[in-house]
C-alpha positions in Angstrom: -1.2 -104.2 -15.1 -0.9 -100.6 -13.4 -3.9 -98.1 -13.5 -3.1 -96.6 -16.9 -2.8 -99.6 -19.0 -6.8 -100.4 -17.4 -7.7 -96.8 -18.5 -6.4 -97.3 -21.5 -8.4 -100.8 -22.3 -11.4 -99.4 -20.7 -11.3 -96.1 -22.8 -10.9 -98.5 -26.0 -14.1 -100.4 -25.1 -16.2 -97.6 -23.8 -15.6 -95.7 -26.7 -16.6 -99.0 -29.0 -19.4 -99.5 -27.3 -20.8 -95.5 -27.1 -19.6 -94.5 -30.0 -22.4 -92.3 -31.3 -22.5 -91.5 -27.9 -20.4 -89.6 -24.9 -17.6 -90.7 -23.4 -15.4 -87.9 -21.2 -12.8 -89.2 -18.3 -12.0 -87.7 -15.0 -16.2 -86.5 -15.0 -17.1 -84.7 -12.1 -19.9 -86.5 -9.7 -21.2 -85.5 -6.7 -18.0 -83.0 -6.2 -15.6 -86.3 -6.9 -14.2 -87.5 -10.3 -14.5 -90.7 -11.6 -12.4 -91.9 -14.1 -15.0 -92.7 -17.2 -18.5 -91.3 -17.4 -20.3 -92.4 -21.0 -23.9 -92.3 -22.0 -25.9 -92.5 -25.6 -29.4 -92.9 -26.4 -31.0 -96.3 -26.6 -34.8 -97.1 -27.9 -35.3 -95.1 -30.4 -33.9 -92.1 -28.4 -36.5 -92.7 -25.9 -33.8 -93.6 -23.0 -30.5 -91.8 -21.7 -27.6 -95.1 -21.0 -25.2 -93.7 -18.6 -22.6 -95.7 -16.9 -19.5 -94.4 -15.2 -16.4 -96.4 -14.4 -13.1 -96.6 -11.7 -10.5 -97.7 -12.7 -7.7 -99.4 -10.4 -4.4 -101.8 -11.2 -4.0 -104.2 -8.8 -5.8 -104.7 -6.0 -6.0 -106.4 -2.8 -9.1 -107.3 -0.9 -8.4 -105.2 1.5 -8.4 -102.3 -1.0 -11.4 -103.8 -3.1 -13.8 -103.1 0.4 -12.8 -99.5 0.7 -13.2 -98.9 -2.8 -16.5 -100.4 -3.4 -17.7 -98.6 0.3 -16.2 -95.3 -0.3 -15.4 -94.1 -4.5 -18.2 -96.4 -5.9 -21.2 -96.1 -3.7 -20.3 -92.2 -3.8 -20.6 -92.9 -7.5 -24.3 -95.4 -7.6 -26.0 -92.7 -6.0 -25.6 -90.1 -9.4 -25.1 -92.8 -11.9 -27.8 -95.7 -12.5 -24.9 -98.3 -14.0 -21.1 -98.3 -12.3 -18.1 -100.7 -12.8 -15.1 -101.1 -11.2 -12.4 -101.7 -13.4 -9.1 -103.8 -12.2 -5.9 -105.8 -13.6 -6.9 -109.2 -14.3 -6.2 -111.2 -11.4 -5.8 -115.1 -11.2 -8.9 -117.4 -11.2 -9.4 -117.8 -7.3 -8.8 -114.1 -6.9 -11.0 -113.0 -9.5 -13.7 -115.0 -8.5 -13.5 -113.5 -4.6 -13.8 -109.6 -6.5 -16.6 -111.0 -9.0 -18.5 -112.2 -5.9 -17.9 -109.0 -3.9 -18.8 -106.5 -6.6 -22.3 -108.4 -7.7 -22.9 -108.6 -3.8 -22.1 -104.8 -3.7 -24.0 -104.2 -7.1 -21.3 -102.7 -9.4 -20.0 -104.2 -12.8 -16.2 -105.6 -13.2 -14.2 -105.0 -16.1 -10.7 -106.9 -15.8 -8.2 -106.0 -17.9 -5.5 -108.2 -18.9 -2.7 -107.8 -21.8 -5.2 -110.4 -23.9 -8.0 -108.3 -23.2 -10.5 -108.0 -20.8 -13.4 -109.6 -19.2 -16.8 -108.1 -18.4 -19.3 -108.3 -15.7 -22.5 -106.2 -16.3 -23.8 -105.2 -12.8 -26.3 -107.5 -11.0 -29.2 -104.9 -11.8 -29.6 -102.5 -15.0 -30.0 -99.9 -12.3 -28.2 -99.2 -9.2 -30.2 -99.3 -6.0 -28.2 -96.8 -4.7 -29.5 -94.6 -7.0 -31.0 -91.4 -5.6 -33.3 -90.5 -8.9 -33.7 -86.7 -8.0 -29.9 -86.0 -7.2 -29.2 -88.4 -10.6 -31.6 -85.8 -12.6 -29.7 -82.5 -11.3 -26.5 -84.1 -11.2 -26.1 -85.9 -14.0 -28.5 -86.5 -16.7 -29.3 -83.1 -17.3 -25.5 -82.2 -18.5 -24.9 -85.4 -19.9 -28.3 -84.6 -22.1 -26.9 -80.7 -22.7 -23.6 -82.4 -23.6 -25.2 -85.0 -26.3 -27.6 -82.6 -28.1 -24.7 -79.7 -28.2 -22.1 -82.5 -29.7 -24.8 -83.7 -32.2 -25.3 -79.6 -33.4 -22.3 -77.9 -33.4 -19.5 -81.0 -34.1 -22.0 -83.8 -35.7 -24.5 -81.3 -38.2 -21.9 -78.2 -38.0 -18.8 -79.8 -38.4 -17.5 -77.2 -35.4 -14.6 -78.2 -33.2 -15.3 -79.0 -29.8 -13.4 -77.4 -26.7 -11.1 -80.6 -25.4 -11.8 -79.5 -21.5 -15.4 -79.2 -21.8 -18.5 -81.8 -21.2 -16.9 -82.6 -17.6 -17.8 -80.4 -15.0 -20.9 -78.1 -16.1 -20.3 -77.1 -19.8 -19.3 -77.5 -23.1 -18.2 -75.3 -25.9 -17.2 -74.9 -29.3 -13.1 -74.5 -29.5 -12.6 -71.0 -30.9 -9.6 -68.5 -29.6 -10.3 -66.7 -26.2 -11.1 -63.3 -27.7 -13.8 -64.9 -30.5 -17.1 -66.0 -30.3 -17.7 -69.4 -29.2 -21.2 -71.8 -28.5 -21.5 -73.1 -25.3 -24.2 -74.9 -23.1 -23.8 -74.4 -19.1 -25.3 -74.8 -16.0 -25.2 -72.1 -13.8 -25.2 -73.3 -10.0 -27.9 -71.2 -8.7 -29.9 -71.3 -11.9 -31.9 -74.4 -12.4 -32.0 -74.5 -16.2 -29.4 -75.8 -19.1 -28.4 -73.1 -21.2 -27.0 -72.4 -24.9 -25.2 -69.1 -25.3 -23.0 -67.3 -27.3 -20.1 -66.6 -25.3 -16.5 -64.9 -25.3 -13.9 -65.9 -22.5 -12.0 -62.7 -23.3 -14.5 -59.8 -24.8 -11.8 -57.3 -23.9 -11.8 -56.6 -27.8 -14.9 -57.1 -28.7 -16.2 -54.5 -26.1 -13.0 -52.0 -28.1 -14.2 -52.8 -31.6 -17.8 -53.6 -31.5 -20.6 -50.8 -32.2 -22.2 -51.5 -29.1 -25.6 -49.4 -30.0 -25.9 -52.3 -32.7 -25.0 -55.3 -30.2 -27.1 -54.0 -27.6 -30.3 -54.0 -30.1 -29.3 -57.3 -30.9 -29.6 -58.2 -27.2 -32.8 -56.4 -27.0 -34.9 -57.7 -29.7 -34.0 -61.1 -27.3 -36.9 -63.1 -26.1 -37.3 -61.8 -22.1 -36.1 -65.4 -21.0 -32.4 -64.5 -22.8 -29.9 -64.3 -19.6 -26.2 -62.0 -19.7 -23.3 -62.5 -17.5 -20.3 -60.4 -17.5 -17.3 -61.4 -15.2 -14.0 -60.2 -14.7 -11.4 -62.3 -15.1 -7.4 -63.1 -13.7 -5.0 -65.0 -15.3 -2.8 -66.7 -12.8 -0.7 -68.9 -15.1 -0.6 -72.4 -15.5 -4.4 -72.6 -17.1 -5.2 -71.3 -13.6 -8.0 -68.2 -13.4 -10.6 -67.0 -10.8 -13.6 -65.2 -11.8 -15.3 -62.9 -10.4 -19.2 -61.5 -10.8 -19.8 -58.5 -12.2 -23.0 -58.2 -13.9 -25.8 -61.5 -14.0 -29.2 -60.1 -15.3 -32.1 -60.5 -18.3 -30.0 -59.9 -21.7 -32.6 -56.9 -22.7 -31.8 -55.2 -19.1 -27.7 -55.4 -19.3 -28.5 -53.7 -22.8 -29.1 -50.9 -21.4 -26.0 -51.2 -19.6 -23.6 -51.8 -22.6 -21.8 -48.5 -22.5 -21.2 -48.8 -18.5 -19.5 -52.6 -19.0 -17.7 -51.7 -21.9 -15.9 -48.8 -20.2 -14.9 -51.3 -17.4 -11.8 -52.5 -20.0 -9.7 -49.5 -19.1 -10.1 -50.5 -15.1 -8.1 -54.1 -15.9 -5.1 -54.6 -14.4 -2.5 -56.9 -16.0 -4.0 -60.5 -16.9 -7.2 -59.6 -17.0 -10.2 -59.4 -18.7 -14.0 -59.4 -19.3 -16.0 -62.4 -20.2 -18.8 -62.4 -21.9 -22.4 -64.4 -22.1 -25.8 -64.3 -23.5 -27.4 -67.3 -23.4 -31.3 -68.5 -24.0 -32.9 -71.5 -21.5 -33.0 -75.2 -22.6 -34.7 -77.7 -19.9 -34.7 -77.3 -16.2 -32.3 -79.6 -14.5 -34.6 -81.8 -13.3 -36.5 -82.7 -16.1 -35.6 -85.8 -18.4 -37.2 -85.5 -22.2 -36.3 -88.1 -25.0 -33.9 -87.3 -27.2 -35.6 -85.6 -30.3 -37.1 -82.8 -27.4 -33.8 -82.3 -26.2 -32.3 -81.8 -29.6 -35.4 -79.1 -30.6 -34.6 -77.9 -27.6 -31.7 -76.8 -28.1 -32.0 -76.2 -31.8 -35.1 -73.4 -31.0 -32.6 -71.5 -28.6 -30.0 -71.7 -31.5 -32.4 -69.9 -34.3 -33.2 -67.3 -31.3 -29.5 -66.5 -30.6 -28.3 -66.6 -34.4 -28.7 -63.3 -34.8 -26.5 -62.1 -31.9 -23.7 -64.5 -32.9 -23.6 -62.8 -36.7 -23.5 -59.4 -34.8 -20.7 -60.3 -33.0 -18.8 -61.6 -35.6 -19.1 -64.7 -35.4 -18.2 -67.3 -38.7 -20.8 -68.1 -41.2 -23.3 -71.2 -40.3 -25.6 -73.5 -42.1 
């Protein structure tokens, strides 16, 4: 069985097993991507389940020892629960991998065309793990991730962006030049976010009465946060972008006028984005569930107001 027939089965079964849950391939760890990352809520909410998964076709031993040394112990120390996941072997080499992995501490799945076998790891929690790193790293987006699906696609029936909920944010799928929800992480911030956000405000900085949006953005709590960034296009789904203004959203108010009249310097491909957004947790704190989900349900009453001023469609 070659690597994407195992995806395949593994994608089937995580998304049987987590599905009220999150399930997003090719999830970025540690600066690395492993195949499958899922996670839901268990007791009650009171616990995050996160497990992440590599998945491989055939392998030899050989192969097995620098997989399990290099991709999955980069993995354990993010992820409390990894598997490795393989075509199904015979018996006397399946039994040499199910001895190396519980030795090793990862899970197995084996995936054969009748189905597939699964070995839970030895522990429920890596001892790899490095907790702090895992908090930063991981559970804090995969937290952001879960309360902003439950919102916007599970309570507000919204669409969800197909790339997002992978690296360090996730968004509602609107066109570039409309207003879209997201959650993010900046890297040099150390809180989650939600914002309102446009990935190409060239228009709305053209046709918005900026006295009224920059009110909007001043009657803001002081904690609100505004980036503007410029923009390239380079084709291919490729862009770079570029930092322009990062600041409190009642300061960059005052600047309105100033970044709205930095449309006309665009060159060809380019544009302005656009964020406000209002702090969630701090990424390295771990809540149950129902905090999370007020969480992020008290910064979306305080940014409702700028989303109607921007145009954004009816909600609730």
């Amino acid at each position: 069985m070659i690597e994407s027939e195992v995806k395949k089965l593994v994608k089937e079964w995580l998304l049987g097993e987590f599905n009220r849950g999150f399930v997003r391939d090719e999830f970025l760890v540690e600066g690395r991507r492993i195949d499958f990352l899922a996670a839901r809520w268990t007791d009650e909410g009171r616990q995050l389940d996160v497990v992440g998964v590599e998945c491989k076709g055939e392998i030899t031993p050989a192969a097995l020892s620098v997989i399990v040394a290099d991709q999955l112990s980069h993995y354990a120390r993010r992820t409390p629960k990894v598997y490795l996941a393989c075509s199904m072997p015979g018996e006397p080499r399946l039994q040499e991998i199910r001895t190396f992995c519980r030795v090793a501490g990862v899970g197995l799945i084996a995936c054969g065309f009748s189905g597939r076998a699964v070995d839970d790891p030895p522990t429920k929690t890596t001892l790899r793990l490095d907790r702090e790193q895992y908090l930063k790293d991981v559970r804090c987006r995969v937290a952001m991730f879960l309360a902003f699906e439950r919102k916007f696609r599970g309570e507000l029936g919204m669409g969800i962006h197909p790339a997002g909920g992978r690296i360090d944010w996730i968004s509602t799928d609107q066109p570039l030049d409309r207003p879209q929800w997201n959650s993010f992480i900046n890297p040099d911030d150390p809180h989650c976010f939600l914002g309102v956000n446009f990935d190409n405000a060239n228009r709305l900085f053209r046709t918005t009465d900026l006295a009224d949006l920059s009110n909007s953005m001043a009657r803001l709590p002081i904690e609100a946060r505004c980036e503007v960034q410029r923009v390239q296009f380079l084709g291919r789904g490729q862009r770079t972008w570029l930092p322009i203004r990062r600041a409190g959203a009642h300061i960059i108010a005052d600047e309105l006028l100033g970044v709205a009249s930095l449309v006309d310097t665009l060159g060809k491909g380019e544009s302005l984005s656009f964020t406000v957004g209002f702090p969630l947790w701090r990424s390295n704190e771990a809540f149950s569930q129902r905090v999370h989900q007020r969480q992020l349900e008290e910064a979306y009453e305080v940014l409702k107001p700028l989303w109607s001023s921007v145009g954004g469609e009816a909600l609730d």
